[in-house]
N, C-alpha and C positions, 0 to 999 in steps of 0.2 A: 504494500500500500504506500502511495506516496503523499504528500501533502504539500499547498502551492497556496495561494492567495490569488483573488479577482476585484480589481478595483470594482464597486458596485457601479460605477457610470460607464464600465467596459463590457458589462452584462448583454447589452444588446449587441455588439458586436460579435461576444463569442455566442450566441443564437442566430442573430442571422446566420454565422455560419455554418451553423450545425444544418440551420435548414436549408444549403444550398448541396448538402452532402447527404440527407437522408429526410425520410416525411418525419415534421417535428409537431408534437402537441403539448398543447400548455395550457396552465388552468385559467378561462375568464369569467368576469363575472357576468351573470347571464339576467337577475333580478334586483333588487336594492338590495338581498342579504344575501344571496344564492351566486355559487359558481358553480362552473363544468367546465370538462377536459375538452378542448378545440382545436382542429387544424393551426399551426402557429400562420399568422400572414403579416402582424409587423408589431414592434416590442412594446408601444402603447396600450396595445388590446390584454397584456398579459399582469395576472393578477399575484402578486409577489406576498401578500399580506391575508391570505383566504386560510380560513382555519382546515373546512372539510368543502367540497366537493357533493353537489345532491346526489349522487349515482358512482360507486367507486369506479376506480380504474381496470376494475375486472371486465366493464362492459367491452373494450378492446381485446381480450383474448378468450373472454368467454361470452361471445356476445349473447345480448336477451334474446332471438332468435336467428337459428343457421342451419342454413342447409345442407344433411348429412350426405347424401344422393339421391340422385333421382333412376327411376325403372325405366323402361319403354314397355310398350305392349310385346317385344319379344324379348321381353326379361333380360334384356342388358343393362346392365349398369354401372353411371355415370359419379363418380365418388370425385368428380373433377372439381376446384374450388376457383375463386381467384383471385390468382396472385399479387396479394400486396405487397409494396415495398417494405425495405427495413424504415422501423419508424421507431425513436426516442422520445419517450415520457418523459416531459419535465416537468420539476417543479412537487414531484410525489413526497410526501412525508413519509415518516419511518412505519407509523399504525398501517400506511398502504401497501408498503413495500411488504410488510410483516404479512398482507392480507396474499400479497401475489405468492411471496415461499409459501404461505399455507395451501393455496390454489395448485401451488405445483406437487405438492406433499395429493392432495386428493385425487387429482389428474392423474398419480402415477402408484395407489396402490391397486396392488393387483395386475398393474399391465400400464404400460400410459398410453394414454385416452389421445390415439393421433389428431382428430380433431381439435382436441385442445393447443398439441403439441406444436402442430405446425400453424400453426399462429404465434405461439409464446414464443418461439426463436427465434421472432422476428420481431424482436424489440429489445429496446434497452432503456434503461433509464437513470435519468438523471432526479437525486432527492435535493431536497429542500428542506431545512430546519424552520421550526415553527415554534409558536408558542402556544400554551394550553387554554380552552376555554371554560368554561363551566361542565362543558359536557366530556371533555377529554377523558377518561379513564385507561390511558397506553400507560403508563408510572404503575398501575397494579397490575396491567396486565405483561408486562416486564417489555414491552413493545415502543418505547418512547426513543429507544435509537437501536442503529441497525448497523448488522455489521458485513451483510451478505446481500446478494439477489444485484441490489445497485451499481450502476460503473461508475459513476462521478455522484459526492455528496457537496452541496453546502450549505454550510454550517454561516448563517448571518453573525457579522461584529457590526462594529458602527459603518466604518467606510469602504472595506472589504471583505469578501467571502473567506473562510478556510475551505479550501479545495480537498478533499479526499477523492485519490484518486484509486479505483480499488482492479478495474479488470483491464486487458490490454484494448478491449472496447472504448475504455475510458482514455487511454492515453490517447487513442487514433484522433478522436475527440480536439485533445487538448493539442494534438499534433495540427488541428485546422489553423490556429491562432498562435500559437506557442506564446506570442511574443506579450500576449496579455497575461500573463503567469508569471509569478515571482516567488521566490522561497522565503518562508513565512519569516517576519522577521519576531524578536522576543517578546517585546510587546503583544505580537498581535496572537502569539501563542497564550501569555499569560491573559490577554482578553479574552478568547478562546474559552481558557477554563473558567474564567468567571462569569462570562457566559453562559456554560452550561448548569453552576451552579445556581442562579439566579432565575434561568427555565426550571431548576429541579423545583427551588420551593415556589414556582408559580401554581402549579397543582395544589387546587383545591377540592376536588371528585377524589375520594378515595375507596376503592373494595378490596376488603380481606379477602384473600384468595387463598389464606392458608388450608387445607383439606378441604378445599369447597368441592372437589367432585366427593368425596366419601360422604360428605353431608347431604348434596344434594340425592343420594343412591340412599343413604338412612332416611330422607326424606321425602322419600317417593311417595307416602301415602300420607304426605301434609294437608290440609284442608288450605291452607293459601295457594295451592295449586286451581282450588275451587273457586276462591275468591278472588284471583287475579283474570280465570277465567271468562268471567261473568264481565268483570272491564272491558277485556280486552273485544275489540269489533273483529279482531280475526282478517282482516283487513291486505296482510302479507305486506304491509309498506319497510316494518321491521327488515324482513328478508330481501325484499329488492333493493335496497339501499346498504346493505351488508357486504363487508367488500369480502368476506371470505364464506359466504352459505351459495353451496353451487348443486342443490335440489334441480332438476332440469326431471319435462315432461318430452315423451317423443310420440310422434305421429304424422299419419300419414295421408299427405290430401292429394288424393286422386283426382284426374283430370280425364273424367268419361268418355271425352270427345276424341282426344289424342291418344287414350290409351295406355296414356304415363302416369306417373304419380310421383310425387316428391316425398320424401321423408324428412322431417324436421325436427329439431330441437330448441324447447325453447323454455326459460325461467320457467321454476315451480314456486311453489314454498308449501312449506311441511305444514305450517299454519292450515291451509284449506283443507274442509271437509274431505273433499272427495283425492287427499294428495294419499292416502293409505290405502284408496278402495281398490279393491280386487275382482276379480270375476268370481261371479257367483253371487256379487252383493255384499261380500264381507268388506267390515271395514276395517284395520288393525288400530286407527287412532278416530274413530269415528266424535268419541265425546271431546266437548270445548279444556274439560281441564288436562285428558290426554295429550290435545295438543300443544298446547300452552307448553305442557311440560316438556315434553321431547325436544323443543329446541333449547329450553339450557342447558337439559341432559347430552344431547348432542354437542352443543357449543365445550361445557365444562367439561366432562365427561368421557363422551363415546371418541371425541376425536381423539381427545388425551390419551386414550387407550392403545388407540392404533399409532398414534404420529408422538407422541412422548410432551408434547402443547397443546394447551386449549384452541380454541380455533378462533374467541374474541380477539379484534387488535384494540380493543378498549377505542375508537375512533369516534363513538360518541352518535355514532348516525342517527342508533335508533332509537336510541332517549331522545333525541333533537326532531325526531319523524312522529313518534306515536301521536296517533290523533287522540289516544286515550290518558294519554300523561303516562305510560306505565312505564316505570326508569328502574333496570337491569339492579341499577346498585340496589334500590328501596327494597326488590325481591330477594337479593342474596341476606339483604339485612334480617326482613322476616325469619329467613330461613335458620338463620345463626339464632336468632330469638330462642 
């Protein structure tokens, strides 16, 4: 890993250049309090100070819907996709990057998932340091910084960036400009670290996460399961705004006339009635406090089990999303109760 400095008023130079060497995206704002991730087209547009993002950065490698193949009437098929460019995420924070390693951890037990695959190798990204808001909970979920997945990090001082530079993706990068990079001098190393002390105690959201999956499993037949239930609208905005829950439905819409049919994939969430139903009628999470519950079980828990992390990046979406006010911490609190 190496580490460099960016004057902050040389920032648009080294983006343009990125974007004259690869498709570049970057976060703008898109309402009076709301961003998204958008084609980069010039350094004005692009939002430096945005806490989260309404829709993570999953929707680029696992989009809300895609098409896996399509048939013909003489049962050929067509698994052909199309080819995007290599493209660079900028400007991701640590809780999203933490969302993508978890995305890739899912995509690859048991076999990886090529659909996913050949999209995700065709990106890189560059993070961005942030500050925490009310709704932050990355500090409990040990996701507030990163140390993988990314090729270039930085890390905001007052007049320049600290560059971490971590994969040879990232140097090619730094090799467009070279000449805006300089080696950190001591100052801006000692601001550096007081810097990140100063983010540390900005967190004010905090969840014990000490044995919360063993709790949540001794507490499987809690009656707040019942009562949080009955809140919640069930509504799935929690799970579409989640940058690491990748529930997906498949099927298949025929085209009677031509004789083909397309197969697609496209966002679930565990949340909806009919995300458990089976043939034959059965449901496996048919009631409102079943489902409720299998998504902390799963978030805490089931992932924990297979991938050795929970699968929250504490990024705050869906506390900031619920139409119903229902906020993750308030429930693990119950639960400690």
């Amino acid at each position: 890993m190496l580490f460099f400095t960016l004057r902050k008023d040389r920032l648009p130079e080294f983006l343009d250049a990125v974007s004259k060497h690869y498709s570049l995206i970057v976060p703008e704002q898109k309402g009076s309090k709301t961003y998204t991730f958008r084609q980069y087209t010039e350094f004005s547009k692009v939002s430096l100070e945005f806490i989260r993002t309404i829709i993570p950065p999953k929707k680029f490698i696992f989009p809300p819907v895609e098409k896996l193949f399509s048939a013909d009437k003489e049962c050929r098929i067509d698994a052909s996709y199309e080819d995007a460019p290599f493209s660079i995420i900028f400007g991701l924070h640590p809780c999203d990057i933490h969302g993508i390693e978890i995305l890739d951890k899912a995509f690859s037990y048991g076999g990886r998932d090529s659909f996913y695959w050949r999209r995700r190798e065709k990106f890189g990204f560059i993070g961005l340091s942030c500050l925490p808001d009310k709704y932050c909970l990355c500090k409990s979920m040990h996701t507030d910084f990163i140390e993988s997945v990314y090729d270039i990090f930085l890390y905001t001082l007052d007049d320049v960036y600290m560059v971490s530079v971590r994969t040879a993706l990232g140097d090619d990068m730094l090799r467009l400009c070279p000449d805006l990079f300089n080696k950190p001098a001591k100052e801006e190393i000692l601001e550096y670290k007081e810097r990140i002390q100063i983010r540390d105690s900005m967190f004010t959201r905090i969840m014990d996460t000490t044995n919360l999956a063993d709790l949540l499993t001794l507490e499987y037949k809690n009656d707040i399961w019942e009562e949080y239930s009955r809140r919640c609208l069930f509504c799935g905005s929690c799970v579409m705004v989640c940058p690491t829950c990748q529930c997906f439905d498949v099927y298949d819409s025929p085209d009677v006339i031509a004789g083909s049919s397309l197969r697609i994939r496209r966002w679930d969430a565990c949340m909806r009635k009919d995300y458990a139903l089976v043939t034959g009628g059965h449901n496996f999470r048919g009631g409102r406090p079943e489902r409720f519950r299998f998504r902390y079980l799963h978030k805490e828990t089931g992932f924990g089990e297979m991938h050795g992390k929970a699968s929250c990046t504490g990024c705050g979406r869906c506390s900031e999303t619920c139409p119903a006010g229902i906020d993750m911490v308030e429930v693990v609190r119950r639960i400690r109760e």
